[in-house]
N, C-alpha and C positions, 0 to 999 in steps of 0.2 A: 068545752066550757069547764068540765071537771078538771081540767088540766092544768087552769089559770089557777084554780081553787087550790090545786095543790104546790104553794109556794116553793115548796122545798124542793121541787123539780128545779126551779130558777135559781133560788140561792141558799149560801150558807149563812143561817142565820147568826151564827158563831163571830161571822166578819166583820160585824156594826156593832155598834153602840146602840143601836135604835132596835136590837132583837125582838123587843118586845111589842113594839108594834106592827111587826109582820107577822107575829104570832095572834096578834088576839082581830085581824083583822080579814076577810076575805079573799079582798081582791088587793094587789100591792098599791092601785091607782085611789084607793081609799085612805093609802096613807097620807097624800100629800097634801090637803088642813091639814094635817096634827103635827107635822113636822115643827114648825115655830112652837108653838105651847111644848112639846116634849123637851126642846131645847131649853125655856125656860125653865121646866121642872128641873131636866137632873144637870143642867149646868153646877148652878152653887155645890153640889152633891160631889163632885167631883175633885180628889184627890187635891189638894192644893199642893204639894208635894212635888206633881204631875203635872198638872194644871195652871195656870195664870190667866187670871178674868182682865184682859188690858184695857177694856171697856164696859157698860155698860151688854150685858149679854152677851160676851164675845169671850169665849174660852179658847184658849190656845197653849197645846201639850209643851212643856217647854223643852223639850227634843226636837218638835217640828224647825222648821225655818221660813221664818217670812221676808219675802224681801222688803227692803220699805218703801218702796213704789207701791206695793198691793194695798189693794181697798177691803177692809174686812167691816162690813156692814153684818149688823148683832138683829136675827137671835145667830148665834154662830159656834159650832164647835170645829177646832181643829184637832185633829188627832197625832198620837205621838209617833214622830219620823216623818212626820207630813212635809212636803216642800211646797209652797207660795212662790210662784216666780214672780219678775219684774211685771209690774201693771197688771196681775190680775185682777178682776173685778166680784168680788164675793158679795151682793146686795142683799145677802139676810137668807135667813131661815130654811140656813144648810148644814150640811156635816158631811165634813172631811174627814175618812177614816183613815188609820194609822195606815202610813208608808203610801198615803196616796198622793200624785202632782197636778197642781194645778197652775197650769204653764203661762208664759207671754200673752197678752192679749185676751186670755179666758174669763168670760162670764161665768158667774152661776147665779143661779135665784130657784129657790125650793125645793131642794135636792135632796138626798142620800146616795151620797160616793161611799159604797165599801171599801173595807181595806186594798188597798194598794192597787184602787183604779190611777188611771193614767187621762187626765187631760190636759195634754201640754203647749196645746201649738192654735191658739186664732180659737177657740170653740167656744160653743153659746151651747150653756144645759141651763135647762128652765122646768119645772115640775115634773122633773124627773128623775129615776133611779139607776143607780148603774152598778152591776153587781160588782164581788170580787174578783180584781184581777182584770178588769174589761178594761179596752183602751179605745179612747177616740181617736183617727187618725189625723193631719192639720187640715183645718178649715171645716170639722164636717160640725155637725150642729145638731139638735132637738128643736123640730119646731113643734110649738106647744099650743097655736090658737089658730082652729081652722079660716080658711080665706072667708067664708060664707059667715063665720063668727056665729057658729052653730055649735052646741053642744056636741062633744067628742063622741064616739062609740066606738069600740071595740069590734074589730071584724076576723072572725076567726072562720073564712070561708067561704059560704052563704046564712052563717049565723050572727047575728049584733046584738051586742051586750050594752046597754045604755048607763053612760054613767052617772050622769046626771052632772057633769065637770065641761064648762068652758075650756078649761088649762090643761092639757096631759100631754107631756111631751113623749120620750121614749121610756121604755120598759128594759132595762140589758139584765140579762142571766150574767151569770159567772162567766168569767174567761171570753167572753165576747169581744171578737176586734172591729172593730170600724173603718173601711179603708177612707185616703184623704178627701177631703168636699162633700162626703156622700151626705144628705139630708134625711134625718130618722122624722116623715110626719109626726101631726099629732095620733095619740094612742097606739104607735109601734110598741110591738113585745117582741125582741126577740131573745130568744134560747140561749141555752148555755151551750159553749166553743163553738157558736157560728160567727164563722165569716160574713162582715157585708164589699163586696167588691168598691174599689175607690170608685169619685161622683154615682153613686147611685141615690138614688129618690123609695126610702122604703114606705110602706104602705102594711097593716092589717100585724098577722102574726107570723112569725118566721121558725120554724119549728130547731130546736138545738141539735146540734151537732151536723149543721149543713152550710152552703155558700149561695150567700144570697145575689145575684147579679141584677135582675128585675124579679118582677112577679110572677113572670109566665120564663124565668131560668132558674132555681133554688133545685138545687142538687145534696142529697142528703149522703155526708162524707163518709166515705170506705172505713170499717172498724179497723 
């Protein structure tokens, strides 16, 4: 449990715009209420120089590129060098960090994408975090509301951490890859430079620097 407490195992806080509320919060799955109101706050704040508000809460670095098929639903920050592909779906109260893609077909809704994650191809992120540099591979997905429509917990074992959140999709550390189709349940954490093998079904915590295949196969990678 200490482990979760201590963020900075997971990420670099340096890689967002949101630093500061991983800093003054817990647990990461604490952040995601505040994600909308924080975008509110330091949107206007933001470098007009840098910056273009095209809408109503919706900032957008003007280095990134958006296609104009993409849907950017506000509160919304895009960051600079960010790429928007054709039809993605951006429904609110996200942030896209600099040099990150969000590809063909892509969902998001309540996010923080560090700098220069990767989601390019068919994927659904919903109340989710995905550090820096971590890619989804196509078609894999966060699902974020259990089948039984039961408040999430964290299971780290035989121990459960209660969150008191309906909504928690995945957890990614840094440099985390995701192979294609695989399904992060709700309340996955996984570590930073783990592998999850393509179609897998992840569940609980997945310790960094391993390859996840199932539950009962995670192999923790040669130095």
């Amino acid at each position: 449990m200490k482990r979760l407490e201590n963020k900075a195992l997971f990420h670099d806080f340096n890689q967002t715009i949101a630093r500061v509320l991983f800093e003054e919060n817990r647990y990461p799955w604490e952040i995601l209420p505040l994600i909308s109101d924080f975008i509110k706050e330091v949107g206007p704040q933001l470098d007009p120089d840098e910056y273009e508000q095209v809408k109503d809460n919706v900032w957008v670095a003007r280095s990134a590129v958006v296609a104009p098929t993409a849907f950017l639903g506000g509160p919304l920050i895009i960051g600079p060098e960010a790429e928007i592909r054709h039809c993605a779906f951006i429904r609110g109260s996200a942030i896209v960090g600099a040099g990150a893609t969000v590809g063909n077909s892509t969902e998001l809704k309540n996010v923080i994408l560090f700098n220069e994650v990767q989601v390019p191809h068919y994927n659904y992120v919903g109340d989710s975090i995905l550090g820096f540099k971590s890619h989804m591979g196509a078609g894999s997905i966060t699902s974020n509301v259990k089948s039984d429509k039961k408040l999430v917990e964290i299971k780290l074992g035989d121990r459960k951490i209660e969150t008191r959140r309906k909504k928690i999709g995945g957890i990614l550390g840094d440099y985390v890859e995701v192979g294609c189709g695989s399904i992060l349940n709700p309340g996955s954490i996984v570590g930073r430079h783990t592998n999850i093998y393509p179609l897998s079904s992840v569940r609980g915590y997945v310790p960094d620097h391993s390859i996840y295949k199932n539950r009962n196969e995670v192999v923790i990678k040669d130095a």
